[in-house]
N, C-alpha and C positions, 0 to 999 in steps of 0.2 A: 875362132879365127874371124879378125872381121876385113870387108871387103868395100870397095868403092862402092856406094849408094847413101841412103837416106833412111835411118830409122828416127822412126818417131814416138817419143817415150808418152802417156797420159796416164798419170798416179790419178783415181778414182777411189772416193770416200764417200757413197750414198748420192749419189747423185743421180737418181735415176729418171729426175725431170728432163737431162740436157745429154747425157752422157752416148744416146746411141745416134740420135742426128747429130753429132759433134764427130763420132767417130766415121759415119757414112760419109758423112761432109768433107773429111778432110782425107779420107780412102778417094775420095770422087778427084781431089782437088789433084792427089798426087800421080792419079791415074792420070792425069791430062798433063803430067809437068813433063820438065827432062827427065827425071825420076821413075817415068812411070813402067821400067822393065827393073828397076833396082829401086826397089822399098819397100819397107814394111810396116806395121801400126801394131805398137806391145802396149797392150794395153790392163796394166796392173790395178788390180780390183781390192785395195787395200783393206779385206775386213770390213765391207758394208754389211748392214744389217737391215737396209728396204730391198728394195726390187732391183737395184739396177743388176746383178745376177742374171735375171731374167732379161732384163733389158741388154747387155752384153749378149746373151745367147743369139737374138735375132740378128747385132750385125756381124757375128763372129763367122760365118759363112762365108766372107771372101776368102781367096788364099792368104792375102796378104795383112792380112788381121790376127792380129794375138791375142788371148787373155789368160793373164796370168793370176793367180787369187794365193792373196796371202788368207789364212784362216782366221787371222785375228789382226787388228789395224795395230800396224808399226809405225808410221807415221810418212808424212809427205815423201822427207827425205830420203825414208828407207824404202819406199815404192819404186824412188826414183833410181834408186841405185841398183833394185831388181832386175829394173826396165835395162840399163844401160849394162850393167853385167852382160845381159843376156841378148844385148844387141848386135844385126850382123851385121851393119854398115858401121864404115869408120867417122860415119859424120851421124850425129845425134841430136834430132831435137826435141824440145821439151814443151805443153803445152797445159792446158786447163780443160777438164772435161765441164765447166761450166757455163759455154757461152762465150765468155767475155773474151775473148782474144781472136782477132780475126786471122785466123788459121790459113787464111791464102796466101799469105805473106809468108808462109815457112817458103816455097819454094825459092823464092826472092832471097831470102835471111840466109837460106842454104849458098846459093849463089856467090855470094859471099864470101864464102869461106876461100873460095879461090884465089880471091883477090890479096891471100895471102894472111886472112886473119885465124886465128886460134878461138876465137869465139864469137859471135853478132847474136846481138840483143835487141830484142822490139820493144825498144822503151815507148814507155806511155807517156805519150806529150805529142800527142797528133791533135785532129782535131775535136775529138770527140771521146771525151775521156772520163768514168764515170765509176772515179772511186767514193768509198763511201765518205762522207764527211769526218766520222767520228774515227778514222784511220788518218786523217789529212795533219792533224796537230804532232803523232808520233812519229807518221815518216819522214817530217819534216826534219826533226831532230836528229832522227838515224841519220838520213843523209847528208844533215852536214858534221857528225861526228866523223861518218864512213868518209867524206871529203876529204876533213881536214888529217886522217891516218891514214888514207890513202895518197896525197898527196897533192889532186887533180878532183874537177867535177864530177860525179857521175850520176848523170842526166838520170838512170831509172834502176835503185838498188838492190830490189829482188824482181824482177819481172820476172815469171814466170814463163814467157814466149823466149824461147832461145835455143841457138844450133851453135854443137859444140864439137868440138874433135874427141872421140873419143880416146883417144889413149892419153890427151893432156888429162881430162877430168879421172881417168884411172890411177894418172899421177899423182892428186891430191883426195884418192877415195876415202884414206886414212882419217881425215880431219874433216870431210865432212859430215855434218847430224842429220839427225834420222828424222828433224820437224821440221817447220816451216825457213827454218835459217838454210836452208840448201843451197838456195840462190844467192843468199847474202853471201854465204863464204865461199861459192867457187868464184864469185865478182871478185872480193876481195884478195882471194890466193891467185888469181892468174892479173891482176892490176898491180900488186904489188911483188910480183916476180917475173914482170916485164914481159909478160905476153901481150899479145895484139887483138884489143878487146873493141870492137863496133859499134854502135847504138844507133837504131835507126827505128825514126818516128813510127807509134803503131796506135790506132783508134784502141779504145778499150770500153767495152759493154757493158750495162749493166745485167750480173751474173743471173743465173736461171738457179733456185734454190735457195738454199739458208747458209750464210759463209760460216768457215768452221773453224775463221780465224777469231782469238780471245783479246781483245785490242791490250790487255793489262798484262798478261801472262805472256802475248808470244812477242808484244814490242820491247820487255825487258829482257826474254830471251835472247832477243834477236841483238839487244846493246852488247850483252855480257860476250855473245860471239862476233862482236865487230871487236871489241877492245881483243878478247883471246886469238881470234883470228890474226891481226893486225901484230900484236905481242909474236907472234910465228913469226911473223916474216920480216917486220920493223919494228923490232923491239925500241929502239932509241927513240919512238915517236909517240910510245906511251912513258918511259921511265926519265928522261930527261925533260919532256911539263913536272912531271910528279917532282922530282928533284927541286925545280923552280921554283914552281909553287910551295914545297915544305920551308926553304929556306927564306923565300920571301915572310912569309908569314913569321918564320921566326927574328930576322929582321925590322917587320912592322910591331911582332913585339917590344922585343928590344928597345924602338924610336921611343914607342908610347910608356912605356916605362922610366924611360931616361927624362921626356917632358915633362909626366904627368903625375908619375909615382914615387913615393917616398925609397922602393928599394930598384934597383936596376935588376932586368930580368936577363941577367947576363947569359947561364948557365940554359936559361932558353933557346937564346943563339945560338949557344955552342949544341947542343943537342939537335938543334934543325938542324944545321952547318953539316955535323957528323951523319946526320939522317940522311942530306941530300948527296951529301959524298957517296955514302951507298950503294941510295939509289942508281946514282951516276953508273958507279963500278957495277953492278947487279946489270944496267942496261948495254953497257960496253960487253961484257961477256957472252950476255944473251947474242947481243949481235956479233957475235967474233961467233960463237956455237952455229949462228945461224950461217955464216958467209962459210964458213968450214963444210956444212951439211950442202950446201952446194956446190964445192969444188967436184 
């Protein structure tokens, strides 16, 4: 059962450089907010295998501190879904046991949620912002594929820093993954089923430890769950480009055959033609399954 307050979820994977003055730091911070008779700090130990064990032990002493310890790493997402299962406030937020997110701003983000929104985001576009280079080429790309399937801007696509209502994010527990796309896809499911989503500017630090994101592995993960994501909820805004694009192309054959080649590549067209009709119908169904799962 959960109740008016403020938990605060931190998925922990070996980080035992930053993890316990992160956790004292941000116990310190909530103790002094409006918060500070209703909150809690669940702090999920996702299968580390250094110190930080140890290092949780010394701040797990307040009341209002939790650790949770999965025996073997499941992965970001499924830390985070531990944390929030097991959370007793009805407002949830989410942060990095690395440093990099200035964690005084949850109270602030929390605030927020009053003003009537279903989610606020500390996007990283303040002033002092200190991601790694060799991540700048691939996020760029995610968010402007996640723009253009979402339909609107969005200023910061997985931040990490975030306060959410818990019982929307149990709405969409189903479809979220267990790795680093966690953030991507609750953005995406509550942006593109008209919930009231926030973003407000946040400094972002350079992280304490070794990041345990894979720039090759988790940015094409993270595409393949913007397209499946997006395909959930707007279908017609993956299948109807596809549509366009096969029949174009079959059309550009088609021309180039007609000017340049001794036979016409007629039966081309007709195949794109029929391909793209498909597609069409395949995308109109999806989105009539989909508008239907919503009444």
């Amino acid at each position: 059962m959960s109740s008016p307050g403020l938990t605060v979820v931190i998925p922990v994977y070996n980080e035992e450089g930053a993890v316990a003055d992160t956790v004292r730091h941000l116990d310190e911070i909530l103790g002094a907010s409006a918060f500070a008779d209703c909150h809690e700090v669940l702090v999920v130990d996702d299968g580390s295998t250094d110190g930080t064990a140890a290092e949780l032990e010394s701040c797990a002493s307040s009341p209002s501190v939790t650790v949770i310890h999965h025996p073997v790493n499941r992965g970001y997402g499924t830390a985070l879904k531990t944390g929030i299962r097991r959370a007793r406030y009805d407002l949830v937020a989410i942060t990095d046991a690395d440093g990099t997110y200035p964690n005084e701003r949850i109270p602030e983000l929390a605030a927020r949620i009053e003003a009537g929104f279903d989610m606020v985001v500390g996007a990283r576009t303040g002033d002092v912002v200190k991601i790694p280079l060799v991540r700048k080429p691939a996020k760029w790309v995610l968010n402007q594929l996640a723009n253009y399937l979402a339909g609107m801007k969005i200023p910061d696509l997985n931040s990490g820093l975030r306060v959410m209502k818990k019982p929307v994010v149990q709405k969409f527990e189903h479809i979220l993954p267990a790795g680093y796309s966690f953030t991507t896809t609750i953005t995406l499911a509550l942006l593109t089923s008209h919930y009231l989503v926030e973003y407000v500017p946040v400094d972002y630090a350079r992280r304490v430890g070794k990041s345990k994101f894979h720039p090759i592995k988790d940015t094409w993960n993270m595409g393949v769950l913007i397209l499946k994501t997006v395909m959930y909820f707007k279908p017609l805004k993956v299948f109807i480009p596809a549509a366009a694009i096969v029949a174009g192309l079959g059309f550009a054959a088609f021309l180039y055959s007609y000017l340049w080649m001794p036979r016409v590549l007629d039966m081309t067209l007709l195949v794109s033609l029929m391909t793209a009709v498909q597609l069409t119908a395949i995308g109109l169904l999806a989105d009539l399954i989909d508008k239907r799962s919503l009444r």
